[in-house]
C-alpha positions in Angstrom: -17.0 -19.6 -31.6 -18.4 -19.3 -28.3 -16.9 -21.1 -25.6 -18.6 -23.8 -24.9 -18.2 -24.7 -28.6 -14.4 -24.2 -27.9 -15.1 -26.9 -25.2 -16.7 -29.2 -27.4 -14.1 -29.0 -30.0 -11.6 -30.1 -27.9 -13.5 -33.1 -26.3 -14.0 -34.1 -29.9 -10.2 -33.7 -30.8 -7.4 -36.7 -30.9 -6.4 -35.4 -27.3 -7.3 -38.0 -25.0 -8.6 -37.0 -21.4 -5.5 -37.5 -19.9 -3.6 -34.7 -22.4 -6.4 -32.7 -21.4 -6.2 -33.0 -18.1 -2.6 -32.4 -18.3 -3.0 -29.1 -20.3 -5.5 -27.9 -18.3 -3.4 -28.6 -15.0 -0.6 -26.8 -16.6 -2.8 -23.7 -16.9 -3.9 -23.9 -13.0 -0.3 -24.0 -12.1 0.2 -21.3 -14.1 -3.0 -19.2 -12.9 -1.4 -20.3 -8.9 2.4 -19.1 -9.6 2.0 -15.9 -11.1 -1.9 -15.0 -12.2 -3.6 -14.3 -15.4 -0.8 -12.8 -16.8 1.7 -15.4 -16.2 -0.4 -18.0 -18.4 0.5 -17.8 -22.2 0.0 -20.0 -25.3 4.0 -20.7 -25.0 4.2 -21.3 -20.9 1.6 -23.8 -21.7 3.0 -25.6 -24.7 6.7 -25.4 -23.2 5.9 -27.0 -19.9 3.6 -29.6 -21.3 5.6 -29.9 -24.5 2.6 -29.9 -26.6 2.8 -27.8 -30.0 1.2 -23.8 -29.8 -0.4 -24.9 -32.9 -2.8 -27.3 -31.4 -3.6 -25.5 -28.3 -4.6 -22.3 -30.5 -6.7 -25.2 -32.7 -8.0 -26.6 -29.7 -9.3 -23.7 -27.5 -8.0 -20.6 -30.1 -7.8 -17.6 -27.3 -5.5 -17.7 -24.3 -9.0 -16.8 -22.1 -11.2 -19.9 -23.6 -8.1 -21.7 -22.6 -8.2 -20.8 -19.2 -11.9 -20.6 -18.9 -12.1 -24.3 -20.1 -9.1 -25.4 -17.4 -11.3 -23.5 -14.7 -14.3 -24.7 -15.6 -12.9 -28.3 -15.9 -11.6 -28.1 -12.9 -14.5 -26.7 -11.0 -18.0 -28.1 -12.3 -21.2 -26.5 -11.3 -21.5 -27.6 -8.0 -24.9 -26.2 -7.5 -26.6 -28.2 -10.2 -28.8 -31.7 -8.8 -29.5 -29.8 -5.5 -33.1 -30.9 -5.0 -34.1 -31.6 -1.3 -38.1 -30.7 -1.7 -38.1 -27.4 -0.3 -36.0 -23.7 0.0 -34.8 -24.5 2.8 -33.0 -27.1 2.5 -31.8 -26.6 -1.3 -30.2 -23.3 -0.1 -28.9 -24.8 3.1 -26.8 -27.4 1.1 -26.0 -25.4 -1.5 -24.2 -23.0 1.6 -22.5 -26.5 2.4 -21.4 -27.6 -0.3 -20.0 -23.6 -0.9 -18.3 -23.8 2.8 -16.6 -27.5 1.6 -15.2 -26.1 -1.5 -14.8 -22.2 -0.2 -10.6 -22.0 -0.4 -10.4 -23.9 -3.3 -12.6 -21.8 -5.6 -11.8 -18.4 -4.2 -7.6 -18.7 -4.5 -8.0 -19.5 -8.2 -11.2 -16.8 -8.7 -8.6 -14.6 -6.8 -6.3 -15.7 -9.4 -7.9 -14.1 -11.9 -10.1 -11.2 -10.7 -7.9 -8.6 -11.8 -8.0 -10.3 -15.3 -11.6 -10.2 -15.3 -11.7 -6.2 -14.7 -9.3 -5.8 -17.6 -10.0 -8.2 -20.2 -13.5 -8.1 -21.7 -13.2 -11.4 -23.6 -12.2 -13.4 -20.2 -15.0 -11.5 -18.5 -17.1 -13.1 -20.9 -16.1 -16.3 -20.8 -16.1 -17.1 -17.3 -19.6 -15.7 -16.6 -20.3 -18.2 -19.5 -18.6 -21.2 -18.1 -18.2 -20.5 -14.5 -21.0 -17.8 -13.0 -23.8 -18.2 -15.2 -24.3 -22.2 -14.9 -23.8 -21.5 -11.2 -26.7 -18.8 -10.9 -29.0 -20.6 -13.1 -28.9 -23.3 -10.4 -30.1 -20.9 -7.6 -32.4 -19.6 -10.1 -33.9 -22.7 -10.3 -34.3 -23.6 -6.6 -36.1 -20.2 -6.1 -38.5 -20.8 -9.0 -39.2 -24.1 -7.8 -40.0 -22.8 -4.5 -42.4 -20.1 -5.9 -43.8 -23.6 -7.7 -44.4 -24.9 -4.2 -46.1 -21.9 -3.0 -43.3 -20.9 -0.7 -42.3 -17.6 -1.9 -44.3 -15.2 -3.2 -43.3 -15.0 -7.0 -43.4 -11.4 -7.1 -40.9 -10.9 -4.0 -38.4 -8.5 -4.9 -35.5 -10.3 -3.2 -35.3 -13.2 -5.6 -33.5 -11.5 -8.5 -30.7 -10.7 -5.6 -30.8 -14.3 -4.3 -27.7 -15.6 -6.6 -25.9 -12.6 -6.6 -25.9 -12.3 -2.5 -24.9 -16.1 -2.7 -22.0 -16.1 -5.0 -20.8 -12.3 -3.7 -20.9 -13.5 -0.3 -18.0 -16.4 -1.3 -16.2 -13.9 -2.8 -16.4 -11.3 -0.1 -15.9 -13.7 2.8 -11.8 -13.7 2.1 -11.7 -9.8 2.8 -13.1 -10.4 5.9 -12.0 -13.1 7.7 -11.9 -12.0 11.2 -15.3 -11.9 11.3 -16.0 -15.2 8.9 -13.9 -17.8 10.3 -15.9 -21.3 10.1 -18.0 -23.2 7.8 -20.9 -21.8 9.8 -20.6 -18.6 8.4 -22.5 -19.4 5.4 -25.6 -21.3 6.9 -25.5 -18.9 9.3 -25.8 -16.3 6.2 -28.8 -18.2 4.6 -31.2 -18.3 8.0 -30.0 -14.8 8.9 -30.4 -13.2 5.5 -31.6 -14.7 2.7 -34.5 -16.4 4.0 -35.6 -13.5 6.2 -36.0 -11.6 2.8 -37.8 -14.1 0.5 -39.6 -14.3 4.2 -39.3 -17.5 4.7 -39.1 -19.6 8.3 -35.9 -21.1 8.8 -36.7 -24.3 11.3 -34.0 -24.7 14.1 -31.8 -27.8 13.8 -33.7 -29.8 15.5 -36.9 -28.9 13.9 -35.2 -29.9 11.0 -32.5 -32.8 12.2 -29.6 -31.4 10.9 
């Protein structure tokens, strides 16, 4: 069962939103305290004195667990962005990524060692976390080849999403050097748009 069907199963169980939510909050504690390791079927069950049984019905691996408390707690925040032109969508998409940076990255950091060793929660969060997230840039780039703004056969638009969702990742390594919310507009005029060569108006070309 794949899981998003794991998902499903659970919205469509006798747990009511607030249990959920309560499960899945006892798994981000978990994730904060100690890391993918530290979360088990029993940590879970014992501090939210809920049975093993029904969390292994419920979800039925430890990583669909977690994947569904991760991806409950962080929805695609990409999705809806449609201003009319590349510009824009990618500017508010680096917003948006700049409100929510330190959020997402402690509980990505959380589990990025997890991720290297464990195939199955590899798989799970690109399925609930990464992919819905690229397929959102995706979508702003093919609209803008659409519009006539890109070329379609620039080769910088496969790297688009990866650049994007690297850079929020990276930026916690470095943070000497990217220490505001500017950083990432900054990285979509500088680089990104440069590449699909596109003009970036000023802010006051643009009113920002």
């Amino acid at each position: 069962m794949s899981t998003q069907a794991a998902t499903a199963a659970a919205r469509r169980s006798k747990l009511t939103p607030e249990r959920e939510a309560e499960l899945y909050e006892a798994v981000i504690c978990l994730l904060r305290e100690g890391g993918y390791d530290s979360v088990t079927m029993e940590g879970v069950a014992a501090r939210t004195k809920c049975g093993k049984a029904t969390l292994y019905r419920q979800w039925g691996t430890k990583p669909r667990l977690v994947t569904a408390a991760l991806d409950k707690r962080r929805r695609t925040v990409f999705t809806g962005i449609d201003t009319g032109s590349l510009v824009g969508d990618l500017r508010e998409a680096a917003r948006i990524a700049a409100s929510r940076r330190e959020r997402d990255a402690e509980l990505m950091e959380a589990v990025s060692q997890a991720y290297i060793q464990h195939p199955d929660l590899r798989a799970a969060l690109r399925e609930t976390v990464i992919e819905p997230e690229v397929a959102a840039i995706d979508a702003m780039l093919r609209r803008a080849v659409e519009r006539g703004e890109i070329a379609a056969g620039n080769p910088a638009i496969g790297f688009v999403a990866p650049c994007f969702l690297g850079m929020l990742r990276i930026e916690r390594l470095f943070e000497e050097r990217f220490t505001d919310e500017a950083t990432m507009r900054t990285f979509v005029d500088a680089v990104l748009l440069p590449a699909l060569r596109v003009d970036a108006p000023d802010r006051e070309t643009t009113g920002d």
